[in-house]
C-alpha positions in Angstrom: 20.0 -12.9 17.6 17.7 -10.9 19.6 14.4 -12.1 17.7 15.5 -15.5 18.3 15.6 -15.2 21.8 12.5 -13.6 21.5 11.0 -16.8 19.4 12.2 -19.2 22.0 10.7 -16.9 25.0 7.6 -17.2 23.4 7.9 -21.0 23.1 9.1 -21.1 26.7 5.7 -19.1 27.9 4.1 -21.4 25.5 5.0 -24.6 27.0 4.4 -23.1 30.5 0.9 -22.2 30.5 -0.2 -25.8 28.7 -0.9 -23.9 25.8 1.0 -26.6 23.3 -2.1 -28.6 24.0 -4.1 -27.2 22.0 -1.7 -28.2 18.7 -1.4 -31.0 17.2 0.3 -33.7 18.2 2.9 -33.7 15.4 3.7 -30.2 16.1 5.0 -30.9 20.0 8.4 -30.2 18.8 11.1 -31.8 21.4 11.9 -28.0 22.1 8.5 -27.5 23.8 9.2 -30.6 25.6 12.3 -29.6 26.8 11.1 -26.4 28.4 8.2 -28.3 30.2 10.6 -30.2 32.2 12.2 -27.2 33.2 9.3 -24.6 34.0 9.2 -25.4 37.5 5.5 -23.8 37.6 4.1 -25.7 34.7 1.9 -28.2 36.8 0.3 -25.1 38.8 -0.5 -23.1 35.6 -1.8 -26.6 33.8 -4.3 -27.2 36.8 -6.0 -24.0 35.7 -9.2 -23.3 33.6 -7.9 -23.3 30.0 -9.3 -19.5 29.6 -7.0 -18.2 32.4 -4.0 -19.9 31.0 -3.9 -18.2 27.9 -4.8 -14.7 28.8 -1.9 -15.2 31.3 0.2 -16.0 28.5 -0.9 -13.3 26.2 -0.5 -11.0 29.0 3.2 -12.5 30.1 3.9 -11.9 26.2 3.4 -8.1 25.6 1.3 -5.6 24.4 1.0 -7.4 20.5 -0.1 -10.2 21.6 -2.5 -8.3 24.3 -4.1 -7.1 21.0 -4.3 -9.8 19.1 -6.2 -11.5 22.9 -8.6 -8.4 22.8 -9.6 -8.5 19.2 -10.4 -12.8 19.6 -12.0 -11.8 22.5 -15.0 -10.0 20.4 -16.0 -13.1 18.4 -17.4 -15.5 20.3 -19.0 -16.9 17.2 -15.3 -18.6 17.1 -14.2 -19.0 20.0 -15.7 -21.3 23.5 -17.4 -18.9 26.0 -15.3 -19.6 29.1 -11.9 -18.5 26.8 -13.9 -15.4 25.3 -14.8 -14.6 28.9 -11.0 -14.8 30.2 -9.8 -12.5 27.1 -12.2 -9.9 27.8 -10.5 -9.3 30.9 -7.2 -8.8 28.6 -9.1 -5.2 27.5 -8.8 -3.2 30.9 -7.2 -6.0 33.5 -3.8 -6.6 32.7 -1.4 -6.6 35.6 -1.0 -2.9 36.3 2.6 -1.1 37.0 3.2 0.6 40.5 1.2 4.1 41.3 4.2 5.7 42.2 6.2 5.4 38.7 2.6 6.7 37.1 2.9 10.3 39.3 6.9 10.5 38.4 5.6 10.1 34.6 2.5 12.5 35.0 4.8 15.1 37.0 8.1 14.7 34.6 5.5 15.3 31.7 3.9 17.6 32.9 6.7 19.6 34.7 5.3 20.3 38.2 4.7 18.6 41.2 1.4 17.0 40.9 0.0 18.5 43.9 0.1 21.6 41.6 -1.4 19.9 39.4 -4.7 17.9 40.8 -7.0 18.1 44.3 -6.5 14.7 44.5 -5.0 11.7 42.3 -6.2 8.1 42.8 -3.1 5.9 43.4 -5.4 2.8 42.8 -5.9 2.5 38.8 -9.2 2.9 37.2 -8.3 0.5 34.3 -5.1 -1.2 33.4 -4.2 -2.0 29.4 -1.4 -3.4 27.6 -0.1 0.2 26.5 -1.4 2.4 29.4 -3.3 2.5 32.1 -6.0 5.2 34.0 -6.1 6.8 37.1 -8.8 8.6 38.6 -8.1 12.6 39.4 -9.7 15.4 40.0 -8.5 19.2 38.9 -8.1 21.9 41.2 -11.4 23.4 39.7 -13.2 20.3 41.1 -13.8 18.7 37.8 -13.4 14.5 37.5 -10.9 13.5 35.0 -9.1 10.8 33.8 -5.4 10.4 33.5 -3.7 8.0 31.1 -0.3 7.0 31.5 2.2 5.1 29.1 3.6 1.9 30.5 7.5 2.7 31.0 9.7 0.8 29.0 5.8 0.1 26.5 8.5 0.7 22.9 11.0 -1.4 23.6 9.3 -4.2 23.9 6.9 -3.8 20.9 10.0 -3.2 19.2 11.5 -6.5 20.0 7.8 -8.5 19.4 8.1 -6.0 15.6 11.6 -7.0 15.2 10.2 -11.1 15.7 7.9 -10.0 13.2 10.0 -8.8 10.7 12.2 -12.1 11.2 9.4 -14.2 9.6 7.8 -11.6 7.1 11.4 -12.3 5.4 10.8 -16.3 5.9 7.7 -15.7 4.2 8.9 -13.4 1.2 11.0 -15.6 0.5 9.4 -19.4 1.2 5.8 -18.6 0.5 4.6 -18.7 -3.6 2.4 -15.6 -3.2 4.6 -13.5 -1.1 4.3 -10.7 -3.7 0.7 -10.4 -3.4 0.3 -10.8 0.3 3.3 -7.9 1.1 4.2 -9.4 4.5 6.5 -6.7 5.2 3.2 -4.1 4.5 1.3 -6.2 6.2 4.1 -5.6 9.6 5.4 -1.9 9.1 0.9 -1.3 9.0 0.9 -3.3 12.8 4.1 -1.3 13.6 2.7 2.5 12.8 -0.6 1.5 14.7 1.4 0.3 17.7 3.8 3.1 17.7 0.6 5.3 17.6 -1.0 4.3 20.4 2.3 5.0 22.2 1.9 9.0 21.4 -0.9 9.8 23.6 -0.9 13.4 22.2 -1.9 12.2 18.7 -4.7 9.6 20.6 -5.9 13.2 22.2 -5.8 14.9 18.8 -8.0 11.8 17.4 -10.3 12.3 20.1 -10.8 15.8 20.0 -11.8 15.4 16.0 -14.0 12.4 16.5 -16.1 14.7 19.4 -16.8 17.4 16.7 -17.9 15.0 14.1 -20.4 13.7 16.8 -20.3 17.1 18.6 -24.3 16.4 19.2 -23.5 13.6 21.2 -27.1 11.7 21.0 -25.7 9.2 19.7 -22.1 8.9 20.3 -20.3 10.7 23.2 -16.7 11.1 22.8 -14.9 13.0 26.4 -13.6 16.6 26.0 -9.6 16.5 26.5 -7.8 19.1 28.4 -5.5 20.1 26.6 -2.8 22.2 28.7 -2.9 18.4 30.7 -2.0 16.6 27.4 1.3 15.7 26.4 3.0 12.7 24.5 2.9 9.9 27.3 0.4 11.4 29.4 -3.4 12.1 28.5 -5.7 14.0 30.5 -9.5 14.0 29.7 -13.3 14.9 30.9 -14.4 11.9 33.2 -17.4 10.1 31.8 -19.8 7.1 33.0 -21.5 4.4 31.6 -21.9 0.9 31.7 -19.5 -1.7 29.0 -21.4 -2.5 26.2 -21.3 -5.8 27.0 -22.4 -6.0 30.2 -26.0 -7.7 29.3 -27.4 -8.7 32.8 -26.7 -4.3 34.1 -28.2 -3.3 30.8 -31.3 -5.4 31.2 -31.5 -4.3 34.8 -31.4 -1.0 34.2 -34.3 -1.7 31.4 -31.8 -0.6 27.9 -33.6 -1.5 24.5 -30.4 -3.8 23.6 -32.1 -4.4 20.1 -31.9 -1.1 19.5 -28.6 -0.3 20.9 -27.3 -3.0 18.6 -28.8 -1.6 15.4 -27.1 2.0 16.2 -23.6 0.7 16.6 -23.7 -1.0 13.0 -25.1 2.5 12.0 -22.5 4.5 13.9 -19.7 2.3 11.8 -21.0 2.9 8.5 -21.7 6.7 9.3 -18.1 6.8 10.3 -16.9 4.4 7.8 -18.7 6.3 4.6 -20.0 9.4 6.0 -17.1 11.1 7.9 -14.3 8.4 6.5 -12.7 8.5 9.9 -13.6 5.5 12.6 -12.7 4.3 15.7 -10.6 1.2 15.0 -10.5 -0.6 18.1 -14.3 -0.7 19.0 -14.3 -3.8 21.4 -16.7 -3.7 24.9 -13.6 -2.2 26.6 -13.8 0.7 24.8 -17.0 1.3 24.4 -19.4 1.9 27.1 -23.6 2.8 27.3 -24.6 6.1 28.3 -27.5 5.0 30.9 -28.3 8.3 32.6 -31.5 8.0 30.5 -32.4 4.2 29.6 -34.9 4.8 27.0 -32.5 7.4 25.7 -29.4 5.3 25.6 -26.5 6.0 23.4 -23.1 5.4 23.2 -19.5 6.7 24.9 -16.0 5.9 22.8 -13.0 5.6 24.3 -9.2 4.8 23.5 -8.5 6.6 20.4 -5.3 5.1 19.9 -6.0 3.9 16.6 -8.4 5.3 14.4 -8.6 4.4 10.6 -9.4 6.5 7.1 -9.4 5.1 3.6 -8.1 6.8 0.7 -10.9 8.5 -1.8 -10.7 5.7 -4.0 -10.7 2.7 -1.6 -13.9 4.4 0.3 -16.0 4.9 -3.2 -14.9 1.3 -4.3 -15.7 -0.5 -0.9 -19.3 0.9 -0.5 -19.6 0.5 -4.5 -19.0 -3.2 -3.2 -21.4 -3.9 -0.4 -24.5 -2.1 -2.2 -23.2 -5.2 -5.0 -23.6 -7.5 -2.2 -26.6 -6.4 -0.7 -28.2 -6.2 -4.6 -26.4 -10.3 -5.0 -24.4 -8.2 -8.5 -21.8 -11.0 -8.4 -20.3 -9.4 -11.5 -20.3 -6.0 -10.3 -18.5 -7.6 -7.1 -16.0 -9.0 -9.6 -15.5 -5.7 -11.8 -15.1 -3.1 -8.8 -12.4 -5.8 -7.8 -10.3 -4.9 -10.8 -11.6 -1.1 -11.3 -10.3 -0.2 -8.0 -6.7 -1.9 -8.7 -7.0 -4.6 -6.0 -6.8 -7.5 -8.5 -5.1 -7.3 -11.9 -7.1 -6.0 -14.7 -5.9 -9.6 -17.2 -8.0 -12.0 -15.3 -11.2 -13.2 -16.6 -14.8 -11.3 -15.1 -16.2 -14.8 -15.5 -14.2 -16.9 -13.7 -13.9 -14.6 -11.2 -17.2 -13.7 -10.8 -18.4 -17.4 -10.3 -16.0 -17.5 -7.6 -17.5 -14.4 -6.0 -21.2 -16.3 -6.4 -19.7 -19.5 -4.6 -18.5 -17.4 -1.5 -21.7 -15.7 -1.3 -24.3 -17.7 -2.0 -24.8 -19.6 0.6 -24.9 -16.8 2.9 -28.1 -15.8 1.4 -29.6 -19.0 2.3 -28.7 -18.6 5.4 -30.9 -17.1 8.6 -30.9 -13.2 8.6 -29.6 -13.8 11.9 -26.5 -15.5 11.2 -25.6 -12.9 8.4 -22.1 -10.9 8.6 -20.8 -8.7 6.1 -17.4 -8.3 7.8 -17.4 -12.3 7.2 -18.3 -12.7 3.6 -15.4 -9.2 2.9 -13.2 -11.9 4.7 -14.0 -14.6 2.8 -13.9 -12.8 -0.6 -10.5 -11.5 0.3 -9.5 -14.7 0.8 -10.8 -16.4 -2.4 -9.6 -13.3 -4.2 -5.8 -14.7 -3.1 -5.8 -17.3 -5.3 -7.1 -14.7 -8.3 -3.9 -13.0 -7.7 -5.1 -10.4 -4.9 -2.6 -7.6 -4.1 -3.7 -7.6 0.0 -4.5 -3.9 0.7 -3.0 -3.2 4.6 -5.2 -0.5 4.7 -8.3 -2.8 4.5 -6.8 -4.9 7.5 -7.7 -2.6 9.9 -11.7 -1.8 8.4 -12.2 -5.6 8.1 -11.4 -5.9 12.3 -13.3 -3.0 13.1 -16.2 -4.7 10.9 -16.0 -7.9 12.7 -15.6 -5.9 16.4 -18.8 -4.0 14.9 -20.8 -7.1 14.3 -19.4 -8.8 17.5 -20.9 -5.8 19.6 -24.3 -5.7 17.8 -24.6 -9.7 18.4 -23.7 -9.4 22.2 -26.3 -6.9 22.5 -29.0 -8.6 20.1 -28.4 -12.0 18.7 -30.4 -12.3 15.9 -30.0 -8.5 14.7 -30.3 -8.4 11.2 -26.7 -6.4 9.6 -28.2 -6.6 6.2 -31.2 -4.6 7.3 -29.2 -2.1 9.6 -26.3 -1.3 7.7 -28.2 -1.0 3.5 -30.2 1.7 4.3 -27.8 4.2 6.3 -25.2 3.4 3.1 -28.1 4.2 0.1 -28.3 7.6 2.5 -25.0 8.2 3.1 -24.6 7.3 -1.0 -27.5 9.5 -2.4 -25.9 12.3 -0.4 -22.7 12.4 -1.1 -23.1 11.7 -4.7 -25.8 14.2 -5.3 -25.7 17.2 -7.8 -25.6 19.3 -4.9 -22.7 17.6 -3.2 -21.3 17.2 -6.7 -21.0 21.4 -7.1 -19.7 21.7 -4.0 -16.7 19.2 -4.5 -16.2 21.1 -7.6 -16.6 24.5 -6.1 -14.1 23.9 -3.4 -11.5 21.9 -6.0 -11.5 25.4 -8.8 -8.9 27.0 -7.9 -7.0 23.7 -8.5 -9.4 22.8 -11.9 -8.6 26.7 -13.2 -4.9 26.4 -12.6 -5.1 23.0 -14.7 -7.6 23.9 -17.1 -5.4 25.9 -19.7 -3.9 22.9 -20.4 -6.7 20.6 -21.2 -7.4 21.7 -24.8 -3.6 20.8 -25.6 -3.9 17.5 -23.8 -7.5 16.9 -25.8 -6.3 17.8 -28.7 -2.9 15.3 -28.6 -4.7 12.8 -27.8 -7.3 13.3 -30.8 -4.2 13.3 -32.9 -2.9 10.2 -31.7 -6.9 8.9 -33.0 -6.7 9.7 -35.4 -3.0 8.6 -36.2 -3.3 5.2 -34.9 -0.5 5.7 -32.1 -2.4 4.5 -29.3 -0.5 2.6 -26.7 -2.8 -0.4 -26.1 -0.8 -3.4 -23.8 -2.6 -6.3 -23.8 -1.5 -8.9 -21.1 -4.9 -11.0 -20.7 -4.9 -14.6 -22.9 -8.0 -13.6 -24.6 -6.5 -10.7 -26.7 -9.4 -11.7 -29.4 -11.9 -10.4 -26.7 -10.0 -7.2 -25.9 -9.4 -6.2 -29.5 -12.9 -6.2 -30.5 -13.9 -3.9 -28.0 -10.7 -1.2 -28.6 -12.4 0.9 -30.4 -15.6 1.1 -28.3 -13.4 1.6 -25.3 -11.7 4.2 -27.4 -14.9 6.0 -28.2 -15.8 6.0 -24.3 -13.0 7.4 -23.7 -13.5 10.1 -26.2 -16.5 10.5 -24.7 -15.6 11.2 -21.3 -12.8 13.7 -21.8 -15.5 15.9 -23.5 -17.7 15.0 -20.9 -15.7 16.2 -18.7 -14.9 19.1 -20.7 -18.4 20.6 -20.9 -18.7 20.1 -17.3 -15.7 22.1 -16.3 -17.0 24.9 -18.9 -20.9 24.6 -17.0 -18.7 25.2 -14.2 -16.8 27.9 -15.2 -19.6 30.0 -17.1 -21.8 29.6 -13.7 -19.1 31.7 -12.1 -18.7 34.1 -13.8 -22.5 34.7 -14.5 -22.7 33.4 -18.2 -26.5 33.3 -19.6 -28.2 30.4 -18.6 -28.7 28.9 -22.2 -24.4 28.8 -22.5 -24.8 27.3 -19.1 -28.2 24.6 -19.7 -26.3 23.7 -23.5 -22.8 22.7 -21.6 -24.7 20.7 -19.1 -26.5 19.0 -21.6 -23.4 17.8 -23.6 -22.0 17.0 -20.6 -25.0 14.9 -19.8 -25.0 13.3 -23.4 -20.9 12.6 -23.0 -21.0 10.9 -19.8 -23.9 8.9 -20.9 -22.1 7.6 -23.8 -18.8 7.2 -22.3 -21.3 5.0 -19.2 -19.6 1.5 -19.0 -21.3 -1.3 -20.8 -21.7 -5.0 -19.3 -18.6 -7.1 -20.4 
């Protein structure tokens, strides 16, 4: 009952703010008619700018759809400028709550009175968001901070929009015909977990603290120091910092910024925090990033709001750069065969057909301006076309995909005709030729031995089974795909590669181990080599 009282209150704000006007006519339902005859401040709100009606709205509903305003707000590729204007105002000027109820939280937390706790604490709020908002304080020291405070009541009313969510993930499971590869429920419990996490403000202070040593030389990304003994789960206390939004074009000018250059290093920063340190800030709109200008011609960038922060598993992070250097190279097939290697489609379908869909999406970007390029946009688009190639949607993508297209909005506030392709290859064939180096290679192995030793005893048994079963014929081999003529002649040569690697792998492990414990150097150079000669062999062919 309680998320359909939630649906109509939605419908009710709806109708009130004009906002049914943008649908189409056959879907003014005679409920939405209803309520405009009794919303006795209809007429007011319609005499507004459309903009200002629908960040009113978003900001009557809650925090969700707050987000969902802030993260529209970034593309103005999509949407008109006077509504992007309006919803960038949803990132730090929603309706704040009373300065009094922020000290009772901050004290309560904090257990003391807060003249204990600060020299002074500004009951006028520096910023006011959908989860929190910040107050201006200084500590007893004399140091500026900043003091974030949870909205009272800020869970039970994602909980209700969550619960309205859940309502219609089970409408969809059970009406739509690819329910089973979109995971609607996934898709929900991923928007509840980052929702609930912005409500711990002690885990958005752990996030910070880690992001500030991964950029701990700060040139190029400054992240506030948190204080620590001030910190607790619905009140953050950190080092006050100063800067100018990112999107603030007319100050930046003013103040004589190189905005081209700006917008090339925030596409770097993402794919060095993306690929490199596989840990990025997730919620990178102009709200939440700001300029360092204390030096112009030096200018680089502060984050704040750690509230949700995303990393990819091993796997997902090897197959989604493996994926753009395929774009940025035009590999249409190797687009379509790191699509099944790394599990996101299944492994029956056709390469062919598939990748001649992947060419159809992409193509025409490459025709297109260098200007009007976006990578987040053609991942989008290839996720989508991948849907009807039985896609399993990947929830954890969701989140990258946004930050890609916040990314991109940023860079094309700051310079419009910045080229991404340009920008982003090069730091990734770095980032790439670095981590996959010998050198990074032996250290990934160093640090794993105590885990490879412990396992290694029983490798020759497991080698030496499955020879047997070679050798016996009692291979399991399920075929699902329609062209089982294809797949069976190539068995055996997948069999051999197969072979191939597990020896591969082998002699590794035994270069490895005869390098620690001081072997001669010809046992050493001959393991290598047959390790070399394995992998090489087991190398996958074009299908």
């Amino acid at each position: 009952m309680k998320p359909m009282l939630r649906a109509l209150a939605i419908v009710r704000t709806a109708s009130r703010y004009g906002l049914d006007e943008w649908l189409p006519a056959s879907r003014a339902t005679p409920l939405v008619r209803l309520f405009k005859l009794f919303s006795p401040t209809a007429k007011a709100h319609r005499e507004q700018p459309r903009g200002v009606r629908l960040r009113l709205a978003l900001q009557e509903l809650g925090p969700l759809f707050v987000k969902l305003g802030q993260v529209l707000s970034t593309r103005r590729d999509l949407l008109p400028g006077d509504i992007a204007d309006e919803l960038a105002g949803l990132r730090d000027q929603v309706k704040p709550f009373d300065s009094s109820e922020a000290k009772a939280i901050v004290a309560e937390a904090l257990g003391k009175p807060l003249a204990e706790l600060f020299e002074r604490f500004d009951d006028e709020p520096l910023a006011s968001a959908s989860i929190a908002q910040v107050h201006a304080a200084w500590l007893p020291d004399g140091r500026a901070v900043v003091v974030k405070v949870l909205r009272p009541g800020i869970e039970d009313r994602i909980g209700k929009d969550i619960a309205l969510m859940r309502l219609l993930a089970d409408g969809i499971r059970r009406l739509h015909p690819n329910a089973d590869k979109i995971r609607p429920h996934d898709v929900v419990a991923e928007l509840e977990t980052t929702l609930l996490a912005e409500c711990d403000l002690q885990r958005e202070a752990a996030n910070a603290s880690l992001m500030r040593r991964l950029w701990q030389d700060g040139a190029e990304l400054q992240v506030p120091a948190i204080e620590w003994n001030l910190t607790r789960e619905r009140v953050l206390v950190m080092e006050r910092v100063y800067g100018v939004p990112a999107d603030s074009i007319d100050e930046l000018d003013r103040l004589g910024v190189d905005r081209r250059a700006l917008a090339a290093q925030a596409v770097r920063i993402l794919y060095r925090q993306v690929f490199r340190d596989n840990y990025f800030h997730a919620d990178a709109h102009a709200g939440n990033i700001w300029v360092d200008v204390r030096e112009p011609a030096k200018a680089g960038f502060i984050a704040l709001d750690f509230g949700i922060v995303g990393q990819l598993s091993e796997q997902d992070q090897y197959y989604l750069a493996e994926n753009f250097m395929a774009i940025f190279r035009k590999d249409y097939r190797a687009i379509a065969r790191l699509h099944v290697q790394a599990g996101w489609m299944p492994a029956h379908l056709r390469l062919d057909e598939l990748e001649a869909a992947v060419r159809a999406v992409c193509e025409p970007y490459f025709t297109r301006p260098l200007s009007e390029f976006s990578i987040a946009e053609v991942i989008g688009k290839l996720l989508r076309t991948a849907q009807k190639y039985e896609l399993t949607l990947q929830p954890q993508l969701i989140l990258l995909q946004k930050t890609l297209l916040n990314t991109e909005g940023l860079a094309r506030t700051l310079d419009p005709t910045i080229d991404l392709w340009a920008v982003a290859r090069p730091v990734l064939e770095d980032i790439l030729r670095t981590r996959y180096s010998p050198k990074s290679v032996v250290e990934r192995l160093r640090a794993r031995w105590p885990e490879l030793a412990r396992d290694a005893a029983d490798l020759p048994a497991l080698l030496q089974a499955f020879l047997v079963k070679q050798v016996q014929g009692e291979s399991d081999i399920r075929m699902r795909s329609e062209d089982i003529a294809r797949l069976v002649a190539v068995s055996q040569r997948n069999q051999r590669q197969l072979f191939a690697l597990v020896l591969g792998v082998t002699a590794a492990l035994a270069a490895v181990a005869l390098h620690v414990f001081g072997a001669e150097a010809s046992w050493r150079y001959a393991s290598i080599a047959v390790a070399v000669l394995a992998f090489a062999a087991a190398w996958p062919r074009r299908l």
